[in-house]
TIKOLPA-837464 format. One record per residue: x negated, y negated, z negated of N, C-alpha, C in turn; residue number from 1. Coordinates in steps of 0.05 Angstrom, whole numbers, plus 5000, padded with zeros to 4 digits. Example, Ala and Ser with C-alpha at 12.3 -4.5 7.8 and 13.67 -1.06 7.14 Angstrom:
// TIKOLPA-837464
4736_5114_4844_4754_5090_4844_4736_5066_4844_1
4743_5045_4858_4727_5021_4857_4742_4999_4843_2
***
This chain:
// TIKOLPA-837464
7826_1804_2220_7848_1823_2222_7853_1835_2195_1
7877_1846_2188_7892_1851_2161_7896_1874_2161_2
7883_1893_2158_7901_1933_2154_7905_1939_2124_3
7919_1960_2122_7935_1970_2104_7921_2000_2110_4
7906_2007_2084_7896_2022_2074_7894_2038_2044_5
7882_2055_2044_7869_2076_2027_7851_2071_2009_6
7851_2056_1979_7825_2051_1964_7822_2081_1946_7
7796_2084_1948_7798_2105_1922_7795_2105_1894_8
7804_2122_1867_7805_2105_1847_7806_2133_1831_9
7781_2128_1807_7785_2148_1784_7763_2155_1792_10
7760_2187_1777_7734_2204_1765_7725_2212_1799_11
7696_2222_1801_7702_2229_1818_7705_2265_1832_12
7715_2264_1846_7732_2296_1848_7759_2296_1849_13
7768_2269_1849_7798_2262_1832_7804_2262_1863_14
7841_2263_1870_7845_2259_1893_7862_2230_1878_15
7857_2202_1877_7874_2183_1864_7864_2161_1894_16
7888_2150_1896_7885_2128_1920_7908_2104_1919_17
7898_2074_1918_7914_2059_1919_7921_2046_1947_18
7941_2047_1951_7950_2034_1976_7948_2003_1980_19
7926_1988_2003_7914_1962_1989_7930_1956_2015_20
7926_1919_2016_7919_1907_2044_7894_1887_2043_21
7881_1893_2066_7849_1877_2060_7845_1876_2085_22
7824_1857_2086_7810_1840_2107_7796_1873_2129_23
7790_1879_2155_7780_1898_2164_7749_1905_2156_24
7741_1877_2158_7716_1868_2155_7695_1886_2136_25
7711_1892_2107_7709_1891_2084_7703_1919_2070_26
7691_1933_2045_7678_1954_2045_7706_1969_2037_27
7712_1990_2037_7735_2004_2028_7742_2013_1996_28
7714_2008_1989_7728_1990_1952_7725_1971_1949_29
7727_1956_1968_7717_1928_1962_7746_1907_1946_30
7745_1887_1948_7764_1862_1942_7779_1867_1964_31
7814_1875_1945_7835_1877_1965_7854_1846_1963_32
7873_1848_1982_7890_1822_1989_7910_1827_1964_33
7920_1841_1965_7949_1852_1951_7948_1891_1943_34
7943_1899_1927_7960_1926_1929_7986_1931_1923_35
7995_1948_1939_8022_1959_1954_8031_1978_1933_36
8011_2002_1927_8018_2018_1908_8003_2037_1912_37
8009_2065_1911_7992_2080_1894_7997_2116_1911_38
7979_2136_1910_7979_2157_1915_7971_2178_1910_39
7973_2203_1896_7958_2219_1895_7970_2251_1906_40
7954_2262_1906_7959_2294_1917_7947_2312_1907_41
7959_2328_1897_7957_2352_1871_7956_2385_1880_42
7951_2389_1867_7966_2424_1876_7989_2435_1868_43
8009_2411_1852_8037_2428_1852_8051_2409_1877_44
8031_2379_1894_8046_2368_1908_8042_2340_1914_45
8054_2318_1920_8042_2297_1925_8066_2272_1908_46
8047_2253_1888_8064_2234_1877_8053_2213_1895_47
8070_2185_1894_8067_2170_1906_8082_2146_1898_48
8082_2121_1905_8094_2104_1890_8085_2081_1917_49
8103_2061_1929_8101_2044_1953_8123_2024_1946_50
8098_2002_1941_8131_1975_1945_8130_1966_1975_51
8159_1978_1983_8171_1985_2016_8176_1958_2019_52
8183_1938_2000_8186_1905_2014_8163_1894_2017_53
8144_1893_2007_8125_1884_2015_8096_1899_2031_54
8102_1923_2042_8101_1941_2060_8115_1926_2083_55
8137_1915_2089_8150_1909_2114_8141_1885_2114_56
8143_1870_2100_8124_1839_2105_8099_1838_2110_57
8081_1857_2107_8051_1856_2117_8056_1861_2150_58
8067_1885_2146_8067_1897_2182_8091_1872_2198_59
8107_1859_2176_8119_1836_2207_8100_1809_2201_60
8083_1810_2187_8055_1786_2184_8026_1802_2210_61
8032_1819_2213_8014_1840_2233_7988_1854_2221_62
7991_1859_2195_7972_1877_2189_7983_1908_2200_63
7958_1922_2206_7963_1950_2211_7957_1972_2201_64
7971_1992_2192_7967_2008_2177_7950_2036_2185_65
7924_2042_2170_7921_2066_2173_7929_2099_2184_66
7926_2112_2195_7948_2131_2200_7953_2144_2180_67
7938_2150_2153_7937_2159_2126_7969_2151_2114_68
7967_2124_2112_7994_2103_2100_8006_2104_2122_69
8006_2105_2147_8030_2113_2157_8048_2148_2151_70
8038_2160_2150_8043_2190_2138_8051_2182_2108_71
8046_2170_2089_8053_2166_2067_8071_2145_2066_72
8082_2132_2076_8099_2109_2081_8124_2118_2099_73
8120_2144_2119_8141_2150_2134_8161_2173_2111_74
***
């Protein structure tokens, strides 16, 4: 099975997170399929960055997304 997830990334304390798609199986920093893009959340707010076409081709290939990336993707 294929989900669309949350990797974490940087120092740690950092709130930095890349938006992957990877095997379920698999450790959550582990070896991703593809990353999607990118997230972080600050205290003046939240940047973010999502390639939305290939976001819609994973979920019509049937990977499923986290409820995290779904909140960040809606």
């Amino acid at each position: 099975m294929v989900v669309i997830r949350l990797t974490t990334v940087g120092k740690k304390g950092e709130r930095k997170y890349r938006i992957v798609v990877k095997e379920k199986r698999t450790r959550r920093d582990g070896k991703s399929v593809e990353v999607l893009g990118w997230y972080q959340k600050s205290e003046k707010g939240e940047n973010k960055q999502l390639n939305v076409e290939r976001y819609n081709y994973w979920l019509s290939v049937g990977a499923i997304p986290s409820p995290q990336v779904k909140k960040i993707a809606a």
